[in-house]
C-alpha positions in Angstrom: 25.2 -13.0 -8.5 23.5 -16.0 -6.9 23.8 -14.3 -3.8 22.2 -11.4 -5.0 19.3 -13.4 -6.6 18.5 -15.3 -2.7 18.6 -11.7 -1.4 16.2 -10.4 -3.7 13.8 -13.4 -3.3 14.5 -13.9 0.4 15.8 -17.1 -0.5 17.2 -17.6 2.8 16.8 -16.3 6.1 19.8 -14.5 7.1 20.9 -11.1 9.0 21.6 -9.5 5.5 18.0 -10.6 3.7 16.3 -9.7 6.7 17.8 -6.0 6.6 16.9 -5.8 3.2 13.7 -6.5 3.5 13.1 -4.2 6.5 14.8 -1.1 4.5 12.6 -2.0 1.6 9.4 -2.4 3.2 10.5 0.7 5.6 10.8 2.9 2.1 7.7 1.8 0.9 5.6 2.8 3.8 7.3 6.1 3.9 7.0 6.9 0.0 2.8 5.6 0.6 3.2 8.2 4.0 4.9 11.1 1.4 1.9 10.6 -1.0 -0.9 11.2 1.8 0.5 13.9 3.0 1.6 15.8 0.3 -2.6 16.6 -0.8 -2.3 18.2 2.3 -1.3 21.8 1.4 0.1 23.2 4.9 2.1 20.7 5.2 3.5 20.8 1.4 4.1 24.7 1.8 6.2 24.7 4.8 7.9 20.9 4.3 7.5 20.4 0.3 11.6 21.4 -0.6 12.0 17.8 1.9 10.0 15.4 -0.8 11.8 15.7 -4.2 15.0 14.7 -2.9 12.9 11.9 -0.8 11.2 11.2 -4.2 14.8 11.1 -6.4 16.2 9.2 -3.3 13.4 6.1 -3.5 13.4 6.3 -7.7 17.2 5.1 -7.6 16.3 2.4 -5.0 13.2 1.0 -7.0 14.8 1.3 -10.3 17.9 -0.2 -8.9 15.9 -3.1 -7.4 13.7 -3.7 -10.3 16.8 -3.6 -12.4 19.0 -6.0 -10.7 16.0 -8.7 -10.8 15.7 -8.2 -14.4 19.7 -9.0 -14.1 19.9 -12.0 -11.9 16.1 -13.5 -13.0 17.9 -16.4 -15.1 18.7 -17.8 -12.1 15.0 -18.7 -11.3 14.4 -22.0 -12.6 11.0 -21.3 -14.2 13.5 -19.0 -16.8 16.9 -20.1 -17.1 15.8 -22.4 -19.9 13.3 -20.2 -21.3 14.3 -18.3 -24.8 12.0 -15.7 -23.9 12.4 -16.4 -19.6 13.3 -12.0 -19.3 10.5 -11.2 -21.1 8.1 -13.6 -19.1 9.4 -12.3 -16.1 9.0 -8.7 -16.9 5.1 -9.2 -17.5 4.5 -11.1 -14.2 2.3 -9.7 -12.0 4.5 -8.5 -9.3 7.4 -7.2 -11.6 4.7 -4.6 -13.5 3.8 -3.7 -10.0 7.2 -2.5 -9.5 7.5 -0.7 -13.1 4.1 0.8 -12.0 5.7 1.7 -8.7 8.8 3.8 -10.8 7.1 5.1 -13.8 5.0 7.8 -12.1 8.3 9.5 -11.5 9.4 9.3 -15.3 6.4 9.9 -17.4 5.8 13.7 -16.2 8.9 14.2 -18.6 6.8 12.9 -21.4 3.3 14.2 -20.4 2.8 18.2 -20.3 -0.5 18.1 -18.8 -0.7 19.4 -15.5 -4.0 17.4 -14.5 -2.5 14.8 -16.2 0.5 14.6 -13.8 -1.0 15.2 -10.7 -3.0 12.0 -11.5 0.1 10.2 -12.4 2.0 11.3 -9.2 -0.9 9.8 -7.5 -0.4 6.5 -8.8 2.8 6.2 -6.8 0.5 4.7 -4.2 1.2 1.3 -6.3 4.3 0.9 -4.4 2.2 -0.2 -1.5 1.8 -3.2 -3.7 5.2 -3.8 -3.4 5.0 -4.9 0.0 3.5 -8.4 -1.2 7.3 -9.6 -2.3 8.1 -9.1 1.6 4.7 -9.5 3.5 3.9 -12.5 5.0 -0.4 -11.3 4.8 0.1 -10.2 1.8 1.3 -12.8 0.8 -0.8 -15.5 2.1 -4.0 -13.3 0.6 -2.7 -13.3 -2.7 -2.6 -16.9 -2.5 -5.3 -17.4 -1.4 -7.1 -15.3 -4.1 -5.2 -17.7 -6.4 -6.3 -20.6 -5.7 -9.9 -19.8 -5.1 -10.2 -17.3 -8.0 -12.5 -20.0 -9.5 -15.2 -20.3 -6.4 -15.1 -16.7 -5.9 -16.0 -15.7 -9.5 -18.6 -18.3 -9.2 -19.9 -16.5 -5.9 -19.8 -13.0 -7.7 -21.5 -14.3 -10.6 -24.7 -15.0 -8.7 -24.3 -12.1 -6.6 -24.7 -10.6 -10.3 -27.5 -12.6 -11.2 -29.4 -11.7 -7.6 -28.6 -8.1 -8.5 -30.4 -8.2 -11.8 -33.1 -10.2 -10.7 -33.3 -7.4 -7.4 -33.3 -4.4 -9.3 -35.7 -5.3 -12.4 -38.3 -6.0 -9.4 -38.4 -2.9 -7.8 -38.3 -1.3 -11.0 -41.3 -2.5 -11.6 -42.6 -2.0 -8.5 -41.4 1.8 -8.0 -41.6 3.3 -11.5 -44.9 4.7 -11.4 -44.1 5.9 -8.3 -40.4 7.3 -8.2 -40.2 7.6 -11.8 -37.0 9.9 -11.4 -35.0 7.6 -9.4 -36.6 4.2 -10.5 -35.8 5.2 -13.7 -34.6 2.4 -15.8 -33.6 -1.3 -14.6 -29.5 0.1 -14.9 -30.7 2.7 -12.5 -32.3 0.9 -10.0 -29.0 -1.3 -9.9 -27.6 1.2 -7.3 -30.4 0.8 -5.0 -30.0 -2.8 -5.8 -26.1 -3.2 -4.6 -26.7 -0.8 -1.3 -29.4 -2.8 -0.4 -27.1 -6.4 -1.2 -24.7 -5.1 0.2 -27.1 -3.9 3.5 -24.9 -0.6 3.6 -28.2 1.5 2.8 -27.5 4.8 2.2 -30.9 5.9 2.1 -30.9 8.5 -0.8 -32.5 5.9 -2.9 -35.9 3.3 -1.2 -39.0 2.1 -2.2 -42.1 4.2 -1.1 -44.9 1.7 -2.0 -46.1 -1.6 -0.5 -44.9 -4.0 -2.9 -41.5 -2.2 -3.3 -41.1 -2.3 0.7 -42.0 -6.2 0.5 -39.4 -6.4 -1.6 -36.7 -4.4 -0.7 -37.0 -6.2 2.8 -36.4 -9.6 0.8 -33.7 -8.3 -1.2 -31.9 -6.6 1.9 -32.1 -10.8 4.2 -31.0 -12.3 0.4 -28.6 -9.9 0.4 -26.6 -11.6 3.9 -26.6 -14.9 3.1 -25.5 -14.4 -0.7 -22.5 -12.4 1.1 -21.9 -15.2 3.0 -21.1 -17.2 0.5 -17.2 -15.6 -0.4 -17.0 -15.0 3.1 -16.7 -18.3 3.9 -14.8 -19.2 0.8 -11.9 -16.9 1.8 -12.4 -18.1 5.4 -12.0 -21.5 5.0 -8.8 -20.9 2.3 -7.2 -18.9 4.8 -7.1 -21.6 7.2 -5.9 -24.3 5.0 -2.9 -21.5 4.0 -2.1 -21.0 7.4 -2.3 -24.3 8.2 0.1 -25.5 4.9 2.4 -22.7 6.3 2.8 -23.8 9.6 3.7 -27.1 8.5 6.4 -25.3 5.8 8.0 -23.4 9.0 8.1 -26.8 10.8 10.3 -28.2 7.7 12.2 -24.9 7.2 15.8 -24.7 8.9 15.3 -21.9 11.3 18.8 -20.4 10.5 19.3 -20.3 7.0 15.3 -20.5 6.3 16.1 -23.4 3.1 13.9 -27.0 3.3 15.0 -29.5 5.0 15.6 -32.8 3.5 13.7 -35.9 4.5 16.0 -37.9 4.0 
């Protein structure tokens, strides 16, 4: 069981994890590969009879794998001494993404809609999510979104104040004008995040003066207040690098476990 569990987690670093890990992540981009080109009908005419056993194939691999970590997750300190330690782990974020990655295959047995299921066979794409457990960038970008979750929602938040204060201007300024385009403040919000965002389509801009004046301010706003999570993720993702470097250096390079300081 235990050896199971440092498997799973890649607990250590040995032949038999890594080979895991490969054929897992090796599944996953193939299943994400299936789903692409399975909207492509040639392909699905002549080679279709090939992806339901794939499909069955991958479904007894996930379920097995999410499965056996609902088994051996009293091993994790942060449950063995929890009453309800199973039920925490089933609602963390990484253990819905693999119930999100196996349910697509279950639920057209419960749904009879035939738009419905296309949409739900589409969600298999969530197993690309799965790759975070054995990705070392994905990985490192969740945890950086952690632990700066609370600049970056500060950094959207005036984003979202810039994009009100943008769009009720050149409301204003191009209603008379445009009145079928400019035509309500929620409206004008979609000129308002092309422009921030200095994509410009171009299906929606300001014909008069005082609308040009300041859709040119908006659009120079619009770069530095992107700037601002740009450098926020920037600078995380050096200090994350940086604190895993110096977690490699303490790391035994054979069995991958800490080494003591002592």
């Amino acid at each position: 069981m235990q050896r199971t569990y440092e498997i799973l987690e890649g607990v250590t670093n040995d032949k038999t994890t890594k080979a895991f890990q490969i054929f897992i992540v090796s599944l996953i981009a193939i299943n994400v590969l299936v789903v692409i080109i399975e909207t492509e009908e040639s392909v699905l005419d002549e080679y279709g009879y090939l992806f339901t056993p794939f499909e069955i194939f991958s479904i007894i691999i996930f379920t097995g794998e999410y499965v056996t970590r609902l088994v051996v997750c009293k091993l994790n300190p942060k449950y063995q001494n929890s009453k309800f330690g199973v039920i925490r782990f089933v609602f963390t974020p990484m253990m819905l993404v693999d119930l999100a990655a196996i349910l697509p295959f279950f639920l057209p047995f419960i749904v009879a809609d035939t738009r419905m299921i296309r949409i739900i066979r589409l969600l298999r794409l969530f197993r690309l999510f799965k790759l975070a457990r054995y990705s070392d960038p994905m990985k490192t970008l969740g945890e950086v979104l952690k632990t700066k979750a609370g600049d970056l929602a500060v950094a959207f938040f005036i984003l979202f104040i810039v994009l009100i204060f943008a769009s009720s201007l050149m409301y204003y300024a191009e209603n008379e004008s445009q009145p079928e385009i400019f035509s309500s403040i929620p409206a004008s919000m979609w000129w308002g995040v092309i422009t921030l965002t200095t994509i410009g389509y171009g299906d929606t801009y300001p014909v008069t003066i005082l609308g040009k004046v300041i859709g040119a301010g908006v659009a120079i706003i619009g770069i530095a207040v992107y700037a601002i999570p740009t450098g926020i993720m920037a600078s995380a993702f050096t200090e994350q690098l940086r604190r895993k470097k110096e977690e490699e250096r303490n790391k035994c390079p054979h069995c991958g476990k800490k080494i003591s300081e002592e």
